[in-house]
C-alpha positions as CSV (number, residue, x, y, z in Angstrom):
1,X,7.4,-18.7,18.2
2,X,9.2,-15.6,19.6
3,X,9.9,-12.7,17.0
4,X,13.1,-12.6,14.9
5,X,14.6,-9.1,16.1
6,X,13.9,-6.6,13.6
7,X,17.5,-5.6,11.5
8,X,18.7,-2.1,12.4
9,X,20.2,0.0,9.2
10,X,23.6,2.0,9.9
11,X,22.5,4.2,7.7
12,X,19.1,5.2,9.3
13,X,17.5,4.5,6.1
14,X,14.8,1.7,5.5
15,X,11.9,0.5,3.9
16,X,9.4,-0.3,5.5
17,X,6.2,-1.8,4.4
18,X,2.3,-1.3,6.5
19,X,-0.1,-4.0,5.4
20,X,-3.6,-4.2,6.0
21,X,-4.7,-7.0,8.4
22,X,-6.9,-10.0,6.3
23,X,-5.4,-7.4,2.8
24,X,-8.9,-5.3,3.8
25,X,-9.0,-2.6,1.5
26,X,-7.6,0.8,3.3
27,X,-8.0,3.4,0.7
28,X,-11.8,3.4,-1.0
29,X,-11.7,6.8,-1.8
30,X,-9.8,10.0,-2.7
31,X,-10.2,11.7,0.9
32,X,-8.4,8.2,2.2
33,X,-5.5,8.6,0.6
34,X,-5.4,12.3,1.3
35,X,-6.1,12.0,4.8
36,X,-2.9,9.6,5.7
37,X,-0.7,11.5,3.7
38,X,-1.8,14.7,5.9
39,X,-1.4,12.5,8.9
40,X,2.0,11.5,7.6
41,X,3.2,15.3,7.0
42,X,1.9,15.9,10.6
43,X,3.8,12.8,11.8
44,X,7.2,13.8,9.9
45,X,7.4,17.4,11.1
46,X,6.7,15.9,14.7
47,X,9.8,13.5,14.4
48,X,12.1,15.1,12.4
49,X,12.4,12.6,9.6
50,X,13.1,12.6,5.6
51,X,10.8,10.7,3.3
52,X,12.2,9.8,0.1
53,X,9.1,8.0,-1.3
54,X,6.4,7.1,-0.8
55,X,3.3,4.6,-2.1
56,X,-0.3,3.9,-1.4
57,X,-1.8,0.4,-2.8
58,X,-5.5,-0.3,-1.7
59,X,-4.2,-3.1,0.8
60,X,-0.3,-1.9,1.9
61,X,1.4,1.0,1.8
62,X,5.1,1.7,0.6
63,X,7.6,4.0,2.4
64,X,11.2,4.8,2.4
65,X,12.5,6.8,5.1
66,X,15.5,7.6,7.3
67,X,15.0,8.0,11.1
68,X,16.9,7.1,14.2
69,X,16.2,3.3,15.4
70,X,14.8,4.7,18.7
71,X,12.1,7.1,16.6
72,X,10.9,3.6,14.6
73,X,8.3,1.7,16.3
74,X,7.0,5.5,18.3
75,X,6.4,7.0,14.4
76,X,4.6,3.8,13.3
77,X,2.6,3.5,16.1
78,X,1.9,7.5,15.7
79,X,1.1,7.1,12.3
80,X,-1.1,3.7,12.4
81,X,-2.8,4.7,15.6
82,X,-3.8,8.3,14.4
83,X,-5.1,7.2,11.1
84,X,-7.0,4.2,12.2
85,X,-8.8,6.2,14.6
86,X,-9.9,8.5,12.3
87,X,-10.7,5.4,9.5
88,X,-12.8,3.3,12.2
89,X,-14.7,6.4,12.9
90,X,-15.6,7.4,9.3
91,X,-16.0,3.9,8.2
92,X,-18.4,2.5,11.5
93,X,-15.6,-0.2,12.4
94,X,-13.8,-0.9,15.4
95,X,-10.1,-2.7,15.7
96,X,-6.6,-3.0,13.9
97,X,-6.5,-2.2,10.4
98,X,-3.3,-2.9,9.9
99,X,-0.9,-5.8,11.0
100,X,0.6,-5.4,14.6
101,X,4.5,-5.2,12.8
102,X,5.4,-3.6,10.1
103,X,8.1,-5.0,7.6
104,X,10.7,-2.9,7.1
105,X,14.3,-3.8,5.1
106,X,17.5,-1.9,6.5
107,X,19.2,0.1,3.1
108,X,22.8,-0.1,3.8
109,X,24.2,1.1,0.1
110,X,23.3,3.7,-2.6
111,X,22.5,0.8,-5.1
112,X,19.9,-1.0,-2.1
113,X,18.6,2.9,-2.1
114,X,17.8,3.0,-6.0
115,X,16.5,0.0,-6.3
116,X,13.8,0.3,-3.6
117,X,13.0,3.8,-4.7
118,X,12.1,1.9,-8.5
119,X,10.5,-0.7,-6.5
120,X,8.4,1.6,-4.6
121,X,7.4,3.8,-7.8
122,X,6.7,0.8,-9.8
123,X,4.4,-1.2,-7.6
124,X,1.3,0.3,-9.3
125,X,2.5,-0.8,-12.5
126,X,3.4,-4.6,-11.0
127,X,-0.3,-4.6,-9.4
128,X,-1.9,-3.6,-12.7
129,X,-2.9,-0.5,-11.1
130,X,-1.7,1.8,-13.9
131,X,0.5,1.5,-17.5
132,X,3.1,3.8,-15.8
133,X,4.7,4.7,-12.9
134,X,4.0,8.7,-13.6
135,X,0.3,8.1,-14.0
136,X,-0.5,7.0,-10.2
137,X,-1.6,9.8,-8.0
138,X,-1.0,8.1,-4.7
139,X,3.4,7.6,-4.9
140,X,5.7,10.3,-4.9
141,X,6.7,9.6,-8.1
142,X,5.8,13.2,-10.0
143,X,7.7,14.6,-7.1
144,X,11.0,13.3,-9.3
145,X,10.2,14.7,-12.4
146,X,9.3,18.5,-10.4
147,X,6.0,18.3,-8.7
148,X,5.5,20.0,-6.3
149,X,5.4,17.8,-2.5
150,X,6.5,18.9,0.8
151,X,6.7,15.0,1.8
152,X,9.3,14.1,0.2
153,X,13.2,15.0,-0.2
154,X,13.8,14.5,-3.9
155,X,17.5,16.1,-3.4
156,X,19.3,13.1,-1.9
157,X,18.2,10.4,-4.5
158,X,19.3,13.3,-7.3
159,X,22.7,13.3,-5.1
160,X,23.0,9.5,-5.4
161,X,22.3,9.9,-9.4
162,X,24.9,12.5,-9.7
163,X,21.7,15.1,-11.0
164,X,18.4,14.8,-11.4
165,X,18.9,13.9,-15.2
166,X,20.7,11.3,-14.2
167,X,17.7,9.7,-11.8
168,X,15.4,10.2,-14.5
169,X,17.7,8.1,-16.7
170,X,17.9,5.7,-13.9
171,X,14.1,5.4,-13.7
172,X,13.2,4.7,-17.1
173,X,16.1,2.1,-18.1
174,X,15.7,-0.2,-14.7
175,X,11.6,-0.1,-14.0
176,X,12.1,-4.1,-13.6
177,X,15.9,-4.3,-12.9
178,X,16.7,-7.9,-11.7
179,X,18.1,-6.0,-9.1
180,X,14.6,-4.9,-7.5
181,X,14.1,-8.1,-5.4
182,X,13.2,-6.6,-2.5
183,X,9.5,-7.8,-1.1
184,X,9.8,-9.6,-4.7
185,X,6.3,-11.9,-4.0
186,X,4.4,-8.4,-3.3
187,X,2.4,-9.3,-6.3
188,X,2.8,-13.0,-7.3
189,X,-1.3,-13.4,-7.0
190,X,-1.8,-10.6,-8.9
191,X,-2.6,-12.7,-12.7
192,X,-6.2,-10.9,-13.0
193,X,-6.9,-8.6,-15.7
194,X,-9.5,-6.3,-13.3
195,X,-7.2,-4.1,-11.1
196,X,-8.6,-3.6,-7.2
197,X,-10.1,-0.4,-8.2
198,X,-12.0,-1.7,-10.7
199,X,-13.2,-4.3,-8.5
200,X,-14.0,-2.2,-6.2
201,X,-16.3,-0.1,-8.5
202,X,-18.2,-3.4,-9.4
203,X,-18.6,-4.1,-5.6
204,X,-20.8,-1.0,-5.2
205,X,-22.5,-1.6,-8.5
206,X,-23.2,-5.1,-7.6
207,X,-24.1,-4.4,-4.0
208,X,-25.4,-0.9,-4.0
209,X,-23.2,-0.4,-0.5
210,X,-21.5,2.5,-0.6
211,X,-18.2,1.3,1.1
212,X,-16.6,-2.3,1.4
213,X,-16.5,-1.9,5.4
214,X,-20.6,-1.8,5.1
215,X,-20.6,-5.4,4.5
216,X,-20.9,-6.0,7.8
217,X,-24.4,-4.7,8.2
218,X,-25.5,-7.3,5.6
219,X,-27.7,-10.5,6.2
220,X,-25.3,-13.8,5.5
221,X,-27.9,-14.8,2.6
222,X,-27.2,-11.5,0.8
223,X,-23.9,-11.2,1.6
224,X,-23.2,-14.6,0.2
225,X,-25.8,-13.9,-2.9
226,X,-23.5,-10.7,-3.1
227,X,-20.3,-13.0,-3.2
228,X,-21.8,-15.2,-6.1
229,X,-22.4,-12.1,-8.0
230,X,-19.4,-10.9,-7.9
231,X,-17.8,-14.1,-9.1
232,X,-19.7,-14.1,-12.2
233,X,-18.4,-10.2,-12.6
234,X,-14.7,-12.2,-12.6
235,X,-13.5,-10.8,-9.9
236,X,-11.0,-13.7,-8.0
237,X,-11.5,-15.2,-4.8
238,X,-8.6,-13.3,-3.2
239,X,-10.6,-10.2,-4.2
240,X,-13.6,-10.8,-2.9
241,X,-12.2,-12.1,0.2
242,X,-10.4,-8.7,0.6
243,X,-13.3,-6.5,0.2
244,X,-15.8,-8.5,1.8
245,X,-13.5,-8.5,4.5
246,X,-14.0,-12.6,5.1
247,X,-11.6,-15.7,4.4
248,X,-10.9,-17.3,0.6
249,X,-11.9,-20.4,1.8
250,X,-15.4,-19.0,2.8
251,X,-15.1,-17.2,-0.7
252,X,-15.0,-20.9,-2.1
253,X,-17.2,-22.4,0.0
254,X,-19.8,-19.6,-0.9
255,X,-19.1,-20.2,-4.6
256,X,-19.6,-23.9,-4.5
257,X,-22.9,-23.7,-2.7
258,X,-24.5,-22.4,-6.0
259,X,-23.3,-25.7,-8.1
């Protein structure tokens, strides 16, 4: 089935999501998360672009950005490329990490622009991730409230607000505004009480493997003894299947071997 064409913005302005192919894990650790965002400063000097937030979930990433339709799919393939190269390497893997298209939604009005910028800042909070928006290290939310961040153009979302008190204002009365629909089943499987970091932390407890991505190097009888284990831990089925980097129904299958 051929590819619907992807929806150009008139304002230049979208938001785009990067997902992780099979939801693998991307970010395992702090020097992760701090090496894309470097990439992404080099990447955004080299294309002259404004980012206006940003996000980094263990599985997807979050941006909003404005950039001329012809600069799209040559940043993203900059970006993706760049960083996978350097992930592969570290992590002894080879092929795509993410998925081969992005998803990005065109923002055509200043209310489409607020409500993605809540979306984006609140997806830790939707994920479990965090109690608050402000607390997650990996967005560009402190950037609002006057940290300190090169990436991101804070100015034009304080214009849209009318001042910066204003946006603050905006941010704490409409965290889960019925308006914030976009991507809205982001986090519909999300019903667990661990969080993926936590689950992630029980992984190399349980295993004693000092990365997800060195599951591969494991026997099938200990990696499926591994996947029982961490089913009595209560971590779901999607879980495991994401950082074991295999399919749910194998998950199951593994589980059900043990009855």
């Amino acid at each position: 089935m051929p590819r619907k064409p992807r929806i150009l913005s008139s304002t230049g302005i979208y938001h785009i999501i990067l997902r992780s192919v099979n939801q693998h894990i991307i970010f395992e650790e702090d020097s992760d998360y701090q090496k894309f965002l470097f990439i992404l400063s080099d990447c955004k000097k080299k294309y002259d672009i404004d980012i206006y937030a940003y996000c980094l979930m263990d599985n997807h990433i979050h941006l909003l950005i404005h950039l001329p339709d012809d600069k799209l799919s040559s940043f993203f393939q900059s970006l993706g490329s760049r960083f996978v190269r350097w992930y592969n390497n570290k992590y002894f893997r080879s092929g795509h990490l993410f998925q081969e298209r992005f998803h990005s939604s065109a923002i055509e009005n200043e209310r489409a622009f607020l409500s993605a910028l809540i979306y984006i800042h609140n997806n830790p909070v939707k994920a479990n991730a965090c109690r608050y928006a402000s607390e997650y290290l990996w967005s560009s939310v402190r950037a609002f409230y006057g940290a300190k961040n090169s990436l991101v153009n804070v100015a034009y979302a304080y214009n849209i607000a009318g001042s910066k008190d204003s946006l603050l204002h905006y941010f704490a009365k409409e965290t889960d505004s019925p308006e914030n629909t976009l991507f809205k089943n982001d986090h519909l499987e999300i019903t667990h009480f661990l969080t993926d970091e936590k689950a992630l932390t029980i992984f190399k407890s349980v295993t004693h493997l000092p990365t997800a991505s060195d599951v591969v190097t494991l026997e099938k009888s200990k990696r499926n003894e591994y996947v029982r284990a961490l089913k009595k831990e209560h971590l779901t089925i999607k879980q495991i299947a994401r950082i074991m980097d295999i399919s749910e129904t194998t998950v199951k299958r593994i589980c059900k071997m043990a009855h």
